[in-house]
C-alpha positions as CSV (number, residue, x, y, z in Angstrom):
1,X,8.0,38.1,6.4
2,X,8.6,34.9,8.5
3,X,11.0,34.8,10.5
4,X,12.3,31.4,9.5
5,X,13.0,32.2,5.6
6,X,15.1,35.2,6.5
7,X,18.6,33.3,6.8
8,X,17.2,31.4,3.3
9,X,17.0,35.0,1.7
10,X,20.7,35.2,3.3
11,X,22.2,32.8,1.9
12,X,20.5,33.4,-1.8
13,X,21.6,36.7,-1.9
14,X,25.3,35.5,-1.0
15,X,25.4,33.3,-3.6
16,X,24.0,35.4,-6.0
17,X,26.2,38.2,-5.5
18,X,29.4,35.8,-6.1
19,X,27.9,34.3,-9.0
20,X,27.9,38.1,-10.1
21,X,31.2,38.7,-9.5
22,X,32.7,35.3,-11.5
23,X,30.4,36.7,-14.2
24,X,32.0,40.2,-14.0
25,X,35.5,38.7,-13.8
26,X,34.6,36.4,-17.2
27,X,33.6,39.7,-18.9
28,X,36.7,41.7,-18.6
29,X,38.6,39.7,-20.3
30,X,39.2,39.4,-24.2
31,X,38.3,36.6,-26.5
32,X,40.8,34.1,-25.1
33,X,39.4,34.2,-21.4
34,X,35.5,32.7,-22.8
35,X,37.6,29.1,-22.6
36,X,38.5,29.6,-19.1
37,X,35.0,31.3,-18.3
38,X,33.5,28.3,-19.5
39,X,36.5,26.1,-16.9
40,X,35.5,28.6,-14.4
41,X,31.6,27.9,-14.6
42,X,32.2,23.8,-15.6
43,X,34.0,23.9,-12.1
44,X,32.1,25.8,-10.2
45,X,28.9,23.4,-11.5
46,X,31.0,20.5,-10.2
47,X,31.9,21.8,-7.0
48,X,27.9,22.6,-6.5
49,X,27.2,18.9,-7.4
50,X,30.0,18.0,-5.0
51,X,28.7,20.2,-2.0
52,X,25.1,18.7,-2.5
53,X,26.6,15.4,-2.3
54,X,28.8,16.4,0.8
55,X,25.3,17.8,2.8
56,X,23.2,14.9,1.9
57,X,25.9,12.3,3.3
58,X,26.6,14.0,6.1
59,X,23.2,14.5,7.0
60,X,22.8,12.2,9.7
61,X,26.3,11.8,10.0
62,X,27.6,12.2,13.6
63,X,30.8,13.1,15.3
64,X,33.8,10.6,15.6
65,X,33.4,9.3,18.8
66,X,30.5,10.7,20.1
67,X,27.4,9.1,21.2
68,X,23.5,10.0,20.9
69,X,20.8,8.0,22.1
70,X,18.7,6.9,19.5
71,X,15.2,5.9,21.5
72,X,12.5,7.5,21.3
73,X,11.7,10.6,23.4
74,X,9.5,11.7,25.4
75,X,6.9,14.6,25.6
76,X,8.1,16.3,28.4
77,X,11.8,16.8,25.9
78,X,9.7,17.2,22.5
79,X,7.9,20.5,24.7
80,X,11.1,21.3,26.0
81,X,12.6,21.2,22.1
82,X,9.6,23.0,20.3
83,X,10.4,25.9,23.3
84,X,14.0,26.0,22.3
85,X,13.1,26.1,18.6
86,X,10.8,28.6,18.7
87,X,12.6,31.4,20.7
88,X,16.7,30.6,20.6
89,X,17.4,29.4,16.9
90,X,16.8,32.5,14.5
91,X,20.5,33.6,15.8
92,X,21.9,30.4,15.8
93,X,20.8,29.8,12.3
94,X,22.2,33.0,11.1
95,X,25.4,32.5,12.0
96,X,25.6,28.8,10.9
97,X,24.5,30.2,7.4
98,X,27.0,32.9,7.0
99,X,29.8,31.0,8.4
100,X,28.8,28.0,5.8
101,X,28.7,31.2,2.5
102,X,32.4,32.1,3.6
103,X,33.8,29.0,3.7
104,X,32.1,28.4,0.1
105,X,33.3,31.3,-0.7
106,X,37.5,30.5,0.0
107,X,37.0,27.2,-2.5
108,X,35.7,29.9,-5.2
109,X,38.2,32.1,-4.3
110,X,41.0,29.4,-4.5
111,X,39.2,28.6,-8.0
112,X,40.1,31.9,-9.6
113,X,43.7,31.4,-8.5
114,X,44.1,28.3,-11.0
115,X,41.7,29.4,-13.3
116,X,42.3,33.2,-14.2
117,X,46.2,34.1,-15.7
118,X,46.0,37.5,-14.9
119,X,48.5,38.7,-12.0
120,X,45.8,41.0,-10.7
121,X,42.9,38.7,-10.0
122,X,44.7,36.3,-8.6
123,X,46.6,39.3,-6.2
124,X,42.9,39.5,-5.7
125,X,41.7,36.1,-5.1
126,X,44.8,35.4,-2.1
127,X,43.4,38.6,-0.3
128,X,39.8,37.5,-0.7
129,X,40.8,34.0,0.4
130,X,42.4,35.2,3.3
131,X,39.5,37.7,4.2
132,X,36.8,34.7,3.7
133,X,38.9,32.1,6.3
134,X,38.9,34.9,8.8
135,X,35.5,35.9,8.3
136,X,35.0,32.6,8.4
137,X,36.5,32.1,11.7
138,X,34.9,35.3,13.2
139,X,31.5,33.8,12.7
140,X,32.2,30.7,13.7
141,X,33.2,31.6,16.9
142,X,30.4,33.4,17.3
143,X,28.1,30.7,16.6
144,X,29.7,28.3,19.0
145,X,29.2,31.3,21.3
146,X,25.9,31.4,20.3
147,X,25.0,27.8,20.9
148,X,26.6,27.7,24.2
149,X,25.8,31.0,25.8
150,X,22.4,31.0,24.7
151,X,20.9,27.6,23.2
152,X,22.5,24.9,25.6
153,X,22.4,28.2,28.6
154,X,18.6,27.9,27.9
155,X,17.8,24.2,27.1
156,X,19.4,23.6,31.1
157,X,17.0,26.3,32.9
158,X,14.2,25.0,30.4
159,X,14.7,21.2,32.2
160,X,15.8,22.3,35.8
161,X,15.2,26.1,36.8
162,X,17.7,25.4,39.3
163,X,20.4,24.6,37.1
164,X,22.6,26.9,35.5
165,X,25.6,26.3,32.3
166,X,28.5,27.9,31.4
167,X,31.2,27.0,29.0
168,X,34.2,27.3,31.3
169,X,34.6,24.7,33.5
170,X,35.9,24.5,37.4
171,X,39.3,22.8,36.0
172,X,40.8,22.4,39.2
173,X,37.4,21.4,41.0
174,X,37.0,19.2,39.0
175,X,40.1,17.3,38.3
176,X,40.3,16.9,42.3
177,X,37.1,15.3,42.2
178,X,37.6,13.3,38.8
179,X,41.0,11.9,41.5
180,X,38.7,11.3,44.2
181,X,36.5,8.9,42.5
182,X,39.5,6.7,41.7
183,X,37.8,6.1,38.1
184,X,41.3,6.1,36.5
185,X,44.1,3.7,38.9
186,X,46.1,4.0,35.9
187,X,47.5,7.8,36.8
188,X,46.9,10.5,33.6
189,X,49.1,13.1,32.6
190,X,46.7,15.7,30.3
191,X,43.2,17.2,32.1
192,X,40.5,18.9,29.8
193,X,37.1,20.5,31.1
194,X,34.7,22.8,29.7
195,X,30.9,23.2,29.5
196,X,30.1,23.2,33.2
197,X,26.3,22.7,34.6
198,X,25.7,23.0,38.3
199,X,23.1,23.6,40.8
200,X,21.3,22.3,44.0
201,X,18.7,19.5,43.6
202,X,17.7,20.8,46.8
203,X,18.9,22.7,49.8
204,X,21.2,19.5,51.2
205,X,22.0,18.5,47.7
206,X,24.1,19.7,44.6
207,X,24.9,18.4,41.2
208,X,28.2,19.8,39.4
209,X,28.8,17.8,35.5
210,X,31.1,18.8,32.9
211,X,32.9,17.6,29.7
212,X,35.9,16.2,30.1
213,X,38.8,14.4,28.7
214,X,41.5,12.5,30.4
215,X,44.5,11.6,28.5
216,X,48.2,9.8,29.2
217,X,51.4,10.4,27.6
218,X,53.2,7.3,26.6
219,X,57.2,7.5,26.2
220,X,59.9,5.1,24.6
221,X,62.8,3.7,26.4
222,X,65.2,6.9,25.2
223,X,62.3,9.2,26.6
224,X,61.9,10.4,22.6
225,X,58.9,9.3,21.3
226,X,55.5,11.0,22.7
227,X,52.1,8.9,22.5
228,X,48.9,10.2,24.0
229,X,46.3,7.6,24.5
230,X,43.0,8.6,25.6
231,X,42.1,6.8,29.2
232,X,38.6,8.8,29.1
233,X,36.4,11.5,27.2
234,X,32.9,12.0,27.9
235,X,30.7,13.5,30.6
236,X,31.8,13.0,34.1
237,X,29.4,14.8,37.2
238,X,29.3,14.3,40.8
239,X,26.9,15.1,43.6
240,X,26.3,14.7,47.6
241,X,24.6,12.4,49.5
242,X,22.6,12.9,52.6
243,X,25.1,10.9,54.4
244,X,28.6,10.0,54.7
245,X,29.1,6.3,54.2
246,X,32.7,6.1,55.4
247,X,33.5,3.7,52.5
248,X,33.9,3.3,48.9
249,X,31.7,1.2,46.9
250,X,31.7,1.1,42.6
251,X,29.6,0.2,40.1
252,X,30.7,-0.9,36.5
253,X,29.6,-2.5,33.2
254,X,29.9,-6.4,33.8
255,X,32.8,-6.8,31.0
256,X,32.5,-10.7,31.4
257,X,36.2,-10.9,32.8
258,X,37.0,-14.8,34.1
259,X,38.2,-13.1,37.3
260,X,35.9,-11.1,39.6
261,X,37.6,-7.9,40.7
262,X,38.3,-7.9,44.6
263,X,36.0,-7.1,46.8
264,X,33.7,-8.0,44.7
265,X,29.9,-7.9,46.0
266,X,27.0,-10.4,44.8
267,X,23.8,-8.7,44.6
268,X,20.4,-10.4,44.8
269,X,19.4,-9.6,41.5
270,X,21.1,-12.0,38.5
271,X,19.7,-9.4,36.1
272,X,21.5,-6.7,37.7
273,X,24.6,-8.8,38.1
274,X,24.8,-9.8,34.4
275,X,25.0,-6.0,33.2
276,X,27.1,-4.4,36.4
277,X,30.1,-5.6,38.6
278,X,29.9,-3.9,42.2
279,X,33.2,-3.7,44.5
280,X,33.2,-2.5,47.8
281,X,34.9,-3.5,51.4
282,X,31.8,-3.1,53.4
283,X,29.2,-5.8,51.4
284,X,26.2,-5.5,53.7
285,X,26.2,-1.5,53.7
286,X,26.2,-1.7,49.8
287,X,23.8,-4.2,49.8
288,X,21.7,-1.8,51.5
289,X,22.3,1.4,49.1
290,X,22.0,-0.6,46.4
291,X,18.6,-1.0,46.8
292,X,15.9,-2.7,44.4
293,X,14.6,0.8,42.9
294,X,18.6,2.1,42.7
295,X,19.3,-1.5,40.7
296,X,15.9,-0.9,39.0
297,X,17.1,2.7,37.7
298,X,20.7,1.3,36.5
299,X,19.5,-1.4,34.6
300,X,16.4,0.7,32.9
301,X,19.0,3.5,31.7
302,X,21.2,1.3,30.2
303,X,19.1,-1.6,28.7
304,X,16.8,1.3,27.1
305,X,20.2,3.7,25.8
306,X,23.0,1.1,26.0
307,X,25.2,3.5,27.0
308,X,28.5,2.8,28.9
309,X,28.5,4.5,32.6
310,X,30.5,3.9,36.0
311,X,29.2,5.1,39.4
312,X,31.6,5.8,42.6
313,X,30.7,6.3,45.9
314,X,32.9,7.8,48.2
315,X,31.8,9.2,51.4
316,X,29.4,11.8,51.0
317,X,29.7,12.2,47.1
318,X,28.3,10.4,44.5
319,X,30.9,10.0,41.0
320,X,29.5,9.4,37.6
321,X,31.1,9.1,34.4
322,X,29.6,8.3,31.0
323,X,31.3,7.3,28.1
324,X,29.8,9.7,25.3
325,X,32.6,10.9,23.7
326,X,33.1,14.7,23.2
327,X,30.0,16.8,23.7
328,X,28.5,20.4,23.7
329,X,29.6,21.5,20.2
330,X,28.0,22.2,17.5
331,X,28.1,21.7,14.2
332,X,28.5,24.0,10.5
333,X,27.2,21.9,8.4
334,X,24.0,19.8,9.7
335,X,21.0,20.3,11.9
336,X,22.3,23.4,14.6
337,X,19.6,21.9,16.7
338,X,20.8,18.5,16.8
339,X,17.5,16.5,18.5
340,X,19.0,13.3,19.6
341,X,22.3,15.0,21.1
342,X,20.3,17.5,23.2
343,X,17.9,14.3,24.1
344,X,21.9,12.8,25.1
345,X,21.8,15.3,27.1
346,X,18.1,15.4,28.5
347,X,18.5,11.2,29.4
348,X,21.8,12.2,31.7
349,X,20.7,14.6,33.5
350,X,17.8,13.1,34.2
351,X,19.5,9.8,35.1
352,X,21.7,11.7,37.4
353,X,18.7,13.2,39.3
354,X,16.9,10.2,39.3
355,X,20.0,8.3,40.6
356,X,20.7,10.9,43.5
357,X,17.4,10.8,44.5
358,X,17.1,7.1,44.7
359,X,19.8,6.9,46.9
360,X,19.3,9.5,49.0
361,X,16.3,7.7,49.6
362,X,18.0,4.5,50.8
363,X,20.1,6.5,53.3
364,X,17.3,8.0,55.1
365,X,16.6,4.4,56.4
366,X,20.7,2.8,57.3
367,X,22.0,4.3,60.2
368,X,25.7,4.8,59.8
C-alpha cells in the first residue's frame, strides 16, 4: 500500500466509525426517537454540505495579515519542495488528519446534546465533547511540533547546510538587536520572538532571523483604558559585515512624503530613488556601500515580490526587517505544505545572503 493513501484510509475509517455510532444511538431508542434520528441525520447531512463548503473557500485562503509571494519559482525551490515532500510529509499529514476528525467530531458530539432527550447520551455527549477538544489539542500540538521540528528544521538545512532552526528564539538577543537598529524611534512596550534560524555564511560572517512582533500599549488620560497597537510583526534578521563603518546609514520604502527625512542622501540612480529613501550622516561612505549591484539587488527583490522591507546599517551589523506578517505556523485545515509560504521563506533568505554578500563586497574596496 502507498504510502500517501494511508492518512485517506485514516480518516474513512474515522468517519465511518461515528457514523456507526449515530446509527447505534438512533436504534436504541423506541418509535418516538425515528423523528429525531431522521433530525440527527438531516443535520449531520447539512453540516457535511457546510464543511465542504468551508474547505473549498478556504482553499486558497491565507492568514490575516500574512504575506506570500505570489511569483513564480524557481527550480532550485521546486527540487528543494519535491525533497521535502517526499521524505517529511507522511507525519505531518497524519497529524493534520486526525486533529481535523476530532474537531469534526466535538460539532457531532454537540449535535447529540440538542438532538437526543435522554439524560444519559447527553451525560455522554459533554464527556465525549470534552475528550475530542483535548484530543483535539494533543494532536495539534503535535503537528505544529511536527511542522517546526521536522519540516521547516529540514526545509533550512535542505537550502543552506550551514543553517540551522529552532522554534525558540534568542528573546533577549534579539530584542537588543531589534534596539540597535533603531527601526522603531517610537519606544514599544510588548516583545515577541520565536522560530529562530542562524548560522555562518562563512567563517567572518553570521546570519541570525526570527519572527517577531513588536507591540505598544496605549493608555487614556486616567491611565484606565489599555490599547495595544502593533508598531511591527514580521521577519526581522541581522548579520555582520566585514567592516565596521563607524556610522549609521538606512534604507526604506520611498513613501512619497513632501518632506525628505534628514540626512537624507540622493543616490545616482532615479530608479532606485523612486522606490527607497536612504538617510545617513556620512553621504559619500554610503554612496560607496550602496553600490550599483547592492541598489541592483534592492530594487529586483522588491519590484519582482513587492514586499515591504527596511535595511539598517550600524557599525559592523547589517539590520533587516520585512513586513510579512506572522510566519512559521501551519495550518489545520488547508495545504500542510503551503508552496508559496515556504517560497516566502526561500526569496528572504536568499535576499539576505545575497544582500550580505553584496555588501561585503563593496567593503573590501573603502578603506575606513
Amino acid at each position: 500500500m502507498k504510502k500517501r493513501n494511508v492518512s485517506t484510509i485514516i480518516l474513512l475509517v474515522f468517519l465511518a466509525f461515528f457514523l456507526v455510532g449515530i446509527f447505534i444511538i438512533s436504534q436504541s431508542f423506541g418509535g418516538l426517537m425515528k423523528m429525531q434520528s431522521f433530525h440527527m441525520l438531516l443535520i449531520l447531512v447539512v453540516f457535511i454540505i457546510f464543511f465542504i463548503i468551508f474547505s473549498i473557500i478556504n482553499k486558497n485562503s491565507r492568514r490575516p495579515g500574512r504575506f506570500f509571494i505570489s511569483s513564480e519559482t524557481t527550480p532550485e525551490f521546486e527540487n528543494l519542495y519535491t525533497d521535502l515532500c517526499s521524505n517529511y510529509f507522511n507525519n505531518l499529514k497524519k497529524f493534520q488528519i486526525i486533529t481535523r476528525c476530532f474537531i469534526i467530531c466535538v460539532f457531532i458530539f454537540l449535535a447529540f446534546l440538542f438532538i437526543f432527550p435522554n439524560n444519559i447520551v447527553k451525560l455522554a455527549s459533554i464527556i465525549l465533547v470534552f475528550a475530542c477538544v483535548i484530543l483535539s489539542i494533543v494532536f495539534k500540538n503535535k503537528y505544529v511540533a511536527e511542522y517546526k521540528n521536522v519540516v521547516i528544521y529540514n526545509f533550512v538545512k535542505l537550502f543552506n547546510h550551514k543553517l540551522d532552526y529552532s522554534k525558540n528564539s534568542e528573546y533577549e538577543l534579539f530584542m537588543k538587536s531589534f534596539i540597535d537598529s533603531n527601526f522603531e524611534v517610537s519606544g514599544f512596550s510588548k516583545f515577541y520572538s520565536d522560530d529562530y534560524i542562524k548560522g555562518y555564511l562563512n567563517e567572518n560572517t553570521f546570519i541570525r532571523m526570527s519572527d517577531i512582533k513588536v507591540e505598544k500599549i496605549v493608555r487614556d488620560k486616567r491611565d484606565n483604558t489599555r490599547e495595544k497597537i502593533t508598531l511591527f510583526e514580521g521577519i526581522f534578521a541581522f548579520t555582520t559585515s566585514i567592516k565596521n563603518i563607524n556610522t549609521y546609514l538606512k534604507i526604506s520604502l520611498n513613501r512619497f512624503r513632501f518632506f525628505k527625512p534628514r540626512n537624507t542622501v540622493e543616490m545616482d540612480s532615479s530608479e532606485f530613488e523612486s522606490y527607497f529613501d536612504v538617510v545617513s550622516p556620512d553621504k559619500i561612505l554610503t554612496m560607496r556601500i550602496l553600490t550599483h549591484d547592492v541598489m541592483d539587488t534592492l530594487i529586483d527583490f522588491y519590484k519582482t515580490y513587492n514586499l515591504s522591507f527596511e535595511i539598517a546599517f550600524k557599525n559592523n551589523f547589517i539590520y533587516l526587517r520585512f513586513y510579512t506578517g506572522p510566519m512559521f505556523e501551519p495550518k489545520i485545515w488547508n495545504n500542510s505544505l503551503d508552496k508559496k509560504l515556504l517560497y516566502t521563506y526561500y526569496c528572504i533568505l536568499s535576499f539576505i545572503i545575497a544582500v550580505s554578500k553584496n555588501v561585503n563586497k563593496a567593503l573590501e574596496d573603502i578603506e575606513i
